[in-house]
N, C-alpha and C positions, 0 to 999 in steps of 0.2 A: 851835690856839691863836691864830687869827686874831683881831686887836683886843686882845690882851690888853695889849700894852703899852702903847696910848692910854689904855685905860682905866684902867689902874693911873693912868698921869699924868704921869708922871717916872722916869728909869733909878733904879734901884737905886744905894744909895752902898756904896761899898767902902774900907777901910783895910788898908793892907798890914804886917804883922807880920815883918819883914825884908824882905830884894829891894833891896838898896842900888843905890846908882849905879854901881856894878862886877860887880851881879850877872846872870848870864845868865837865870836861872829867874825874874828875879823882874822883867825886861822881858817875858818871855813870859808872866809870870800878867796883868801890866799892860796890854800891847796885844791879849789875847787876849780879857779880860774887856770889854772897850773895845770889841770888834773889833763888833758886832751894835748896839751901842747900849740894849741891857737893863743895864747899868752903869758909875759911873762911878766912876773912882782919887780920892778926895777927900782922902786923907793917912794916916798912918799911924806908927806906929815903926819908924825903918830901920835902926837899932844899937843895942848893947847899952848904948850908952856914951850917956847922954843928951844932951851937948853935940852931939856927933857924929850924933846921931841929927835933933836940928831942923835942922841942917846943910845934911844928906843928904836931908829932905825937900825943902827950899827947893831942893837942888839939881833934885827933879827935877819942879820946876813947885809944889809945893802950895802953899797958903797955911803960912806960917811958924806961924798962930796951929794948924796943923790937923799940925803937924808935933810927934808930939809925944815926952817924953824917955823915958818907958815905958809899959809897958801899963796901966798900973790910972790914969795922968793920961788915956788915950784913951779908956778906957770913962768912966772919970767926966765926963769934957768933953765928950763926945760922947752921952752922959745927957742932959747939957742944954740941948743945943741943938737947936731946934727941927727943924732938917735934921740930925738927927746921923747914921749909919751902921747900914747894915740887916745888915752882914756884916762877917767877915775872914778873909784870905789868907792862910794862915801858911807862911811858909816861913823860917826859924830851922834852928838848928840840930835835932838828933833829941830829944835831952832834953829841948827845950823844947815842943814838938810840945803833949803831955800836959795840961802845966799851962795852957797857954795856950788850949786849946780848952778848959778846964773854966772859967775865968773867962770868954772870950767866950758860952758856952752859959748862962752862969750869969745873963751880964748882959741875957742874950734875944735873943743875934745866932748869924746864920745864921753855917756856917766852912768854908772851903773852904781842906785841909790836903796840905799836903806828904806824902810818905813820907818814912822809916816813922813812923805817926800815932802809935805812942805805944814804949814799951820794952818792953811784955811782951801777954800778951793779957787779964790782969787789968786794967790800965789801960785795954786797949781794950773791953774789956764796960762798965766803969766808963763808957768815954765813949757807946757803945750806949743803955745806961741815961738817960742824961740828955741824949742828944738827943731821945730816946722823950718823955720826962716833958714838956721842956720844948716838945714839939712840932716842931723845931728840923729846919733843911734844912743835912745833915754831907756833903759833899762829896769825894771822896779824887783825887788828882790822876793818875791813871792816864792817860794821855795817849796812850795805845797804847791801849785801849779805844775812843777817840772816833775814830779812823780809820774812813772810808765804808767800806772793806773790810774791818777788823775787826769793822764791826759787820755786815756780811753775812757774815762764816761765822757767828757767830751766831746771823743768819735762817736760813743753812741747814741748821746745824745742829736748829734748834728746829724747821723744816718738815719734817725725816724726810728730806732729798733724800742724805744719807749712810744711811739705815739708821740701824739700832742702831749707837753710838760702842762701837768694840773698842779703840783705841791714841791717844793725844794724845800729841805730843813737842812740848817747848819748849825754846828756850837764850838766854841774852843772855849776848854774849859782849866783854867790853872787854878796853883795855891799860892802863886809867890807875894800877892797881897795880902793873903790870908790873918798874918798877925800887922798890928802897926808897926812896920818900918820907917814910917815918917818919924816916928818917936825916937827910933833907937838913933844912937853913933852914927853922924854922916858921911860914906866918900864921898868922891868927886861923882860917881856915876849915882848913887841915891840923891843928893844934892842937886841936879839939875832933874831925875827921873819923877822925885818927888815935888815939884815947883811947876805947879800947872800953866805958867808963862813961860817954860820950857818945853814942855811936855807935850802940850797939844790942846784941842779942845777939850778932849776927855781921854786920860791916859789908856785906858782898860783901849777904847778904839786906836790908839798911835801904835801900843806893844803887841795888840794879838789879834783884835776885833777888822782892821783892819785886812788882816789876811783870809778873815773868815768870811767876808762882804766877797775878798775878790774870787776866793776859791768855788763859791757860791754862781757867781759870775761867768767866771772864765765855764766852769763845769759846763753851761747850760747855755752859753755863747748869747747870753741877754743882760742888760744892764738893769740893775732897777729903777721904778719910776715915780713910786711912793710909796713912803709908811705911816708908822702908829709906832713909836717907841716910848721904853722905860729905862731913862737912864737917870741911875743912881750908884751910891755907894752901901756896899753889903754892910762895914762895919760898920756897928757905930762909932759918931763924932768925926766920921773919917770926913774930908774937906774935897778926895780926888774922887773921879766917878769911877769904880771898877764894877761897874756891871751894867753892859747895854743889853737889851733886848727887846726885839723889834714882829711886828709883822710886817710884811711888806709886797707888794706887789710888782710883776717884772715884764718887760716887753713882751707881749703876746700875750696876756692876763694870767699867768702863773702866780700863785701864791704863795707865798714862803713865812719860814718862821726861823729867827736869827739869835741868838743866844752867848753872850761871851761875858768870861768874868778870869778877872787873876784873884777874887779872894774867897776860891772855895776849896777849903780844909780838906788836904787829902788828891784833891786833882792832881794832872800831874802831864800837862800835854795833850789832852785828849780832845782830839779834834774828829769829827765825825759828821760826813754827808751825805745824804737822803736827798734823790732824786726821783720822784714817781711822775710819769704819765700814763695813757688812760692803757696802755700795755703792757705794763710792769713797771717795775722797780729797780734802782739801784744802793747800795749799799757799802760808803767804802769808810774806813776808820784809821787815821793815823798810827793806832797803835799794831795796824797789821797793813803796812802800807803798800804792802809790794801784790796784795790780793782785794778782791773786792768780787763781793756776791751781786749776782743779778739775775731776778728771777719778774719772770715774765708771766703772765698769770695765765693758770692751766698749765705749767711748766714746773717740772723739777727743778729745784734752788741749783744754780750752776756757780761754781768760786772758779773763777779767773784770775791768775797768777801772772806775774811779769817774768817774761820768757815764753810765756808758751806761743808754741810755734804756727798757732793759726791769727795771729795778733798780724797788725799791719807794720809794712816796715821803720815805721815811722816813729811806730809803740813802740817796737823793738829795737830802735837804735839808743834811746831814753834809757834805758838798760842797760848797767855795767859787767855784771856776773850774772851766772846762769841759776836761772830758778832753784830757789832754796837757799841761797846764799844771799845774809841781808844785803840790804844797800841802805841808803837814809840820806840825810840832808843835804850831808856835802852834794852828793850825784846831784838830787837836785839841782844846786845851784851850781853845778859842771857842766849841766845840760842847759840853763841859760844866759852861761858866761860866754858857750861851746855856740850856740846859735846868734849871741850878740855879733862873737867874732865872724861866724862863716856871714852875714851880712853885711859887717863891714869890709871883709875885704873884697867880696864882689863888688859893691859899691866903688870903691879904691878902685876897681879892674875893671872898670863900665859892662857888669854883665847885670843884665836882670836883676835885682835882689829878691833873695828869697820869700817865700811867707812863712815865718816860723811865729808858733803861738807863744813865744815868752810876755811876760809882762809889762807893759809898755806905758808911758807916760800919760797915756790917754785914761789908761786901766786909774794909775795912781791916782789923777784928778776926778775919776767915779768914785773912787774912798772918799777922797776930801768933801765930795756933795752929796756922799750916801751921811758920812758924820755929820754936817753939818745938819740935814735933816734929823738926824737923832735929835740934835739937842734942841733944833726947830720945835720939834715934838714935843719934845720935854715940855719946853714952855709954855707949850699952847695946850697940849693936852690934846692936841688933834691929831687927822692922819697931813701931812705935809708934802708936797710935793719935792722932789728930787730933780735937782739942774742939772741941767745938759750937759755934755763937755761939747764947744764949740768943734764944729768940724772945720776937715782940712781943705 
């Protein structure tokens, strides 16, 4: 994609759809989108509450005029002006996820969305559908996908150097449910996180579970097709589900085992995937993300590092600093802010578009039918089958 950003002409414009001035995710969509120079933060709605909301822009650098009270004053204003905005960020609550990318799609803008993208996975076919129609580049925020080393098992998985995939295991494992917060002192972000007609089918899958299904996925370039889940809550009297865990089976009869909870004492981020086929092993762990072991049987354990110089060029552009020096999230989500834009603006310049592995709309509506089968399960006590995502 060399040249492509001269020639477009100008970064990409971006509006942020929450991400206030106290929010963590929504500095990291901002300097991460920023971080390459294919886009730039030009204003947005930051709250719910319109006064609050121009506020909060001005607070964080925009022009006051680009700061605006809701969403239907920033599409219509941003209509009009001749630099208006090519995308938007959304990162709001769960409930609004939905509505929100259907007016941004509507009004002809590129969306690059939070988890969980919508409540169910009728809503996410719904959004499938009309990023199709309108042509439209849908984004999902996977951020454990854009790791150099996640996206080399990946490669090695799709090169054969495992064999045929026999067992995938995945877990993300937190504490932040770990005591009742429902109980305590409400904000505005416990208030909607804690109200499961906000939140999702099952909170534990909207906040973390979901990333862990797609990482699972994306790794091993198969969707799943059916499980056997346990979804429940760890504490007791607790009313929200923070803890799925599933087996389940994946295109090509791969078997997996899935594991996610926010309310175990002492967690702390620990996300971790296991990928074996019938010729080894892979080994990679969030809390050492920029390396990952793979040992191949009858083989000495080999750690594979981001940077090293016999990696493909492709690993290696995923890559900001040279081995040994951390990198973490933001990069991430740099690398598929950085792939969104080099597609749209070939798109914009009638060249081929590329194939870049970011997260894609299609991805997000596999969460919504991988969850819904969890709780299918639940119900029934049986293994359930896993819907499709319509194709294009």
């Amino acid at each position: 994609m060399k040249g492509l950003r001269e020639r477009f002409g100008r970064p990409l414009r971006l509006a942020l759809i929450g991400g206030g001035p106290g929010s963590w995710i929504g500095r990291v969509h901002q300097s991460a989108a920023e971080l390459d120079g294919y886009w730039r933060v030009v204003g947005g709605v930051i709250s719910s509450d319109p006064a609050r909301s121009r506020d909060a822009g001005a607070e964080l650098g925009f022009d006051r005029a680009r700061s605006y009270g809701d969403l239907r004053e920033l599409l219509d204003k941003e209509k009009a002006r001749e630099d208006g905005i090519d995308a938007v960020a959304i990162m709001t609550p769960n409930d609004t996820h939905y509505p929100y990318a259907v007016a941004a799609l509507d009004a002809g803008l590129d969306v690059v969305c939070d988890t969980a993208i919508t409540r169910d996975f009728a809503q996410a076919c719904d959004l499938v559908g009309r990023t199709r129609r309108k042509e439209r580049v849908f984004a999902i925020a996977h951020g454990y996908s854009a790791y150099p080393m996640t996206r080399y098992v990946r490669e090695l998985v799709r090169d054969g150097i495992l064999g045929a995939l026999r067992l995938v295991q995945v877990e993300y494992i937190q504490s932040g449910l770990a005591t009742k917060i429902e109980d305590a002192p409400q904000n505005n972000r416990l208030r909607w996180l804690v109200d499961p007609r906000r939140s999702g089918l099952a909170l534990v899958m909207s906040a973390i579970g979901c990333h862990a299904q797609h990482l699972a996925c994306f790794a091993t370039g198969r969707n799943a097709t059916r499980l056997c889940a346990d979804a429940h809550a760890l504490l007791p009297g607790r009313e929200l589900i923070d803890y799925v865990s599933a087996l389940f089976e994946m295109e090509g009869g791969a078997r997996g085992t899935f594991t996610v909870t926010q309310a175990a004492a002492g967690g702390e981020n620990d996300i971790r995937l296991r990928v074996y086929g019938e010729k080894g092993m892979i080994d990679w762990s969030h809390r050492s993300a920029s390396y990952l072991r793979l040992q191949l049987q009858g083989e000495p354990v080999r750690v594979v590092g981001r940077g090293d110089t016999f990696l493909t060029p492709e690993i290696i552009a995923t890559g900001r600093t040279p081995r040994g020096h951390p990198e973490g999230l933001r990069e991430a989500f740099a690398n598929i802010y950085a792939e969104v834009a080099q597609e749209r603006m070939a798109r914009a310049l009638g060249d081929p578009p590329p194939s870049f592995p970011y997260p894609k709309i299609e991805d997000g509506a596999h969460t919504m039918a991988f969850t819904e089968a969890c709780m299918a399960s639940q119900a029934s006590g049986a293994w359930v089958n896993i819907a499709r995502v319509p194709q294009g």
